[in-house]
C-alpha positions as CSV (number, residue, x, y, z in Angstrom):
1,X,60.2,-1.6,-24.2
2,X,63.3,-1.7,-22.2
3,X,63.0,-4.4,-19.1
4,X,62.1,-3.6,-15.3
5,X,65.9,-4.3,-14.2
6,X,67.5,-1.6,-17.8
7,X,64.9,1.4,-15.8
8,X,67.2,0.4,-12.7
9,X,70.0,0.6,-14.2
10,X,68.9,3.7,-16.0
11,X,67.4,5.3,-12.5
12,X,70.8,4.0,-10.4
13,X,74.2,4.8,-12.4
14,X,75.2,5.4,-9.0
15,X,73.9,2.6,-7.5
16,X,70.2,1.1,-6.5
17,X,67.6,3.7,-7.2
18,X,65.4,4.4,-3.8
19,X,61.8,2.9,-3.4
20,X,59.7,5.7,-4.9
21,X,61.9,5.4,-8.4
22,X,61.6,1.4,-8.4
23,X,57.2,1.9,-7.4
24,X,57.4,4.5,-9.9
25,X,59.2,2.2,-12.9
26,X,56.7,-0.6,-11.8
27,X,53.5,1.5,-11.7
28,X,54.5,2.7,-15.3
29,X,54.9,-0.4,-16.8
30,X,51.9,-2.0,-15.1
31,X,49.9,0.6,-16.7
32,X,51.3,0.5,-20.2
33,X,51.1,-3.3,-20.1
34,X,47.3,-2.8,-19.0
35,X,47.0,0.1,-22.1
36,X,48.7,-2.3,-24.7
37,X,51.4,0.0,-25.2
38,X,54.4,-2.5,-26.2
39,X,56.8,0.8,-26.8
40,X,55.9,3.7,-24.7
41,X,58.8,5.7,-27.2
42,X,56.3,5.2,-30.2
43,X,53.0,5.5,-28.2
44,X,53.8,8.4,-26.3
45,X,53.0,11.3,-28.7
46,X,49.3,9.5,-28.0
47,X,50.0,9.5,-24.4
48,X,48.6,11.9,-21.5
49,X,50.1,10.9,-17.7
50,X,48.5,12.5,-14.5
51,X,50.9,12.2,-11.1
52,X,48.7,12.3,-8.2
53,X,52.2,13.7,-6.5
54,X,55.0,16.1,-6.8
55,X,57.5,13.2,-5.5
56,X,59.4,10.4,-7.6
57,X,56.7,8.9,-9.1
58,X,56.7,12.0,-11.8
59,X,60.7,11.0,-12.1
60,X,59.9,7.9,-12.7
61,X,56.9,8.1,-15.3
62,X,59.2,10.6,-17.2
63,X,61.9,7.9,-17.5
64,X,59.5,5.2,-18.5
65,X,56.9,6.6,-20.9
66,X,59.1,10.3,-22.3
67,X,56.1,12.2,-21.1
68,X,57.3,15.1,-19.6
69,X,55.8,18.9,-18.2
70,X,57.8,20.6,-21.5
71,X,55.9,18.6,-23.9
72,X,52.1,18.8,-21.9
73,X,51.9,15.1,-21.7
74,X,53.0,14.9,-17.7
75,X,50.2,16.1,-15.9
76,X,49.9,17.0,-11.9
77,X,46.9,17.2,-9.8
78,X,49.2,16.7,-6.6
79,X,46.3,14.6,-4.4
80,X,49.1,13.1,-2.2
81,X,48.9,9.8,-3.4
82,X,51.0,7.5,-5.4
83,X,48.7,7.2,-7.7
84,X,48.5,8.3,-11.2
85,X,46.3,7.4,-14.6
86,X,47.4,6.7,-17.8
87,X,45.4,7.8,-21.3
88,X,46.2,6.6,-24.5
89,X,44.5,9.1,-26.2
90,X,44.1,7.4,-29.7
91,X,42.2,4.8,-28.7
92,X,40.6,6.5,-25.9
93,X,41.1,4.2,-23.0
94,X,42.7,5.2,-19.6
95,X,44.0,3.1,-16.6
96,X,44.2,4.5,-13.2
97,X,47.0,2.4,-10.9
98,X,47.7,3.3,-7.5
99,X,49.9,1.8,-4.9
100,X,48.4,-0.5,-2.1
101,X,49.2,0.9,1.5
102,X,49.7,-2.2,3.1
103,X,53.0,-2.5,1.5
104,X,55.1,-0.6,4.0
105,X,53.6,-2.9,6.6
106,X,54.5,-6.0,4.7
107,X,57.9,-4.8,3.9
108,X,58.8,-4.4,7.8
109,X,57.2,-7.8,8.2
110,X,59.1,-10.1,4.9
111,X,62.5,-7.9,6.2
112,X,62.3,-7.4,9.9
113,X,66.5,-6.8,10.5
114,X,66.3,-4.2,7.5
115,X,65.3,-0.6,7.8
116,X,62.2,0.7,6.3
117,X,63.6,2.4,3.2
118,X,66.0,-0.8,2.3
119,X,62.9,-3.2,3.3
120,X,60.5,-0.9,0.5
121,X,63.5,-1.4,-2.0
122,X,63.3,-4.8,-1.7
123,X,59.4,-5.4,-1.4
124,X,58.9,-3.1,-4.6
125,X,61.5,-5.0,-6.9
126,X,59.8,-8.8,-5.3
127,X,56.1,-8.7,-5.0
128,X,53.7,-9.5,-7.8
129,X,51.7,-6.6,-9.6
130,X,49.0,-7.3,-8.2
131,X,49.7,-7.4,-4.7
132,X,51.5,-4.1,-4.9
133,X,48.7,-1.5,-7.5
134,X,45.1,-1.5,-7.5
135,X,43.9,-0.7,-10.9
136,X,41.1,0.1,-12.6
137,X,39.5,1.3,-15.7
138,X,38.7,5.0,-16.0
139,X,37.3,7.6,-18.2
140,X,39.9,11.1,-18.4
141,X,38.7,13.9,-19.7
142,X,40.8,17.0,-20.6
143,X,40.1,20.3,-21.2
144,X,41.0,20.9,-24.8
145,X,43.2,23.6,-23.5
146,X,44.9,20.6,-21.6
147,X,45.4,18.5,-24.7
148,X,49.2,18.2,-26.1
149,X,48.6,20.2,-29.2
150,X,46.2,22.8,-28.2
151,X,47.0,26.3,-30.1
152,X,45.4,29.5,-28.5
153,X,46.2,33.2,-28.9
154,X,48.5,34.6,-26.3
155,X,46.6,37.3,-24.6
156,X,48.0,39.9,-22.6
157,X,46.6,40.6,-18.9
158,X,45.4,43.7,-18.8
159,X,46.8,44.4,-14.9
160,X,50.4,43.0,-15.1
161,X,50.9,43.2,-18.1
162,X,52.2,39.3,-18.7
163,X,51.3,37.0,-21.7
164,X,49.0,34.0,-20.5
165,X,49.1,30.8,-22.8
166,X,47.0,28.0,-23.7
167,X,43.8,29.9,-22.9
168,X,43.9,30.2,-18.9
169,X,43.0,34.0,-18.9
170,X,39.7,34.8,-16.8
171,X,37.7,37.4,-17.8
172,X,36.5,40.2,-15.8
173,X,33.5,42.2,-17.7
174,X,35.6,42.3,-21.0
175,X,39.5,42.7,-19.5
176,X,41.6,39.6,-19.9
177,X,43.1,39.0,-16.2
178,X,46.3,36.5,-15.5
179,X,45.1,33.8,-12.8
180,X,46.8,36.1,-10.5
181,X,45.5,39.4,-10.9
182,X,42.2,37.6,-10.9
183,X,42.7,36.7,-7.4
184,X,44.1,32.7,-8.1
185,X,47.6,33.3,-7.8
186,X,50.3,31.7,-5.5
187,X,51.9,33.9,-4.1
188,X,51.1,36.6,-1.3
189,X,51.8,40.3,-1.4
């Protein structure tokens, strides 16, 4: 596994990545460290990763680990929190880490003539694991349509039209709908 200072460098080309990159890179490797995993780029076909947030920690965990949206191993259930948990799969063991909230306040205290941002960069590379993540132990379970792997029909909804993968139709009497023409979509008319 590459060091905490080569996902920096990786992160940065351009210079110092910002603090939710650098809590991102730590939280990962706190988490595979906790899981065993000596080299996320051999363990991560038995990997699953679900981001509590849509904002660099996903960045980050892709970097680290190579589990990514395209390949169903990056997960979000967007909670708003810096958190995320990590499942090996194979040997059925997951790891929730999240970040501690009194960091920002210690930041501003250890660097009171830098501004918040450049006091976080600092505080996240500095302080000990354990003073920055709570972790703990926890069970994940996933749909088997959520599993990396899972093979299902495409079906066609019977409103739009549009294929639906990995089993998400919902049936109404015995038409297959999209989430959307069954009333769950996004977007407003």
């Amino acid at each position: 596994m590459k060091s905490f200072e080569e996902y920096l460098r990786m992160a940065g080309p351009e210079g110092h990545p910002r603090c939710g990159i650098i809590l991102g890179i730590r939280m990962a490797l706190v988490a595979l460290k906790d899981l065993g995993i000596d080299d996320p780029d051999k363990a991560h076909d038995d990997l699953v990763v679900v981001v509590e947030t849509d904002r660099c920690l996903p960045d980050a965990v892709e970097m680290v680990t190579g589990c990514r949206m395209g390949n169903r191993r990056l997960k979000l259930r967007d909670m708003g929190k810096m958190a995320a948990t990590w499942a090996d799969l194979k040997a059925n063991r997951a790891v929730r880490v999240a970040a501690r909230e009194d960091a920002n306040q210690r930041a501003m205290e250890m660097y009171p003539t830098l501004d918040k941002l450049d006091a976080l960069d600092k505080l996240y590379c500095q302080l000990p694991d354990d003073e920055l993540f709570t972790r703990r132990a926890v069970h994940l379970e996933l749909a088997p349509e959520d599993v990396p792997g899972y093979q299902a029909p495409r079906v066609l909804c019977a409103a739009c039209g549009e294929g639906i993968a990995f089993g998400r139709q919902i049936f109404d009497g015995s038409r297959a709908l999209c989430r959307s023409c069954a009333g769950q979509g996004y977007l407003k008319a």
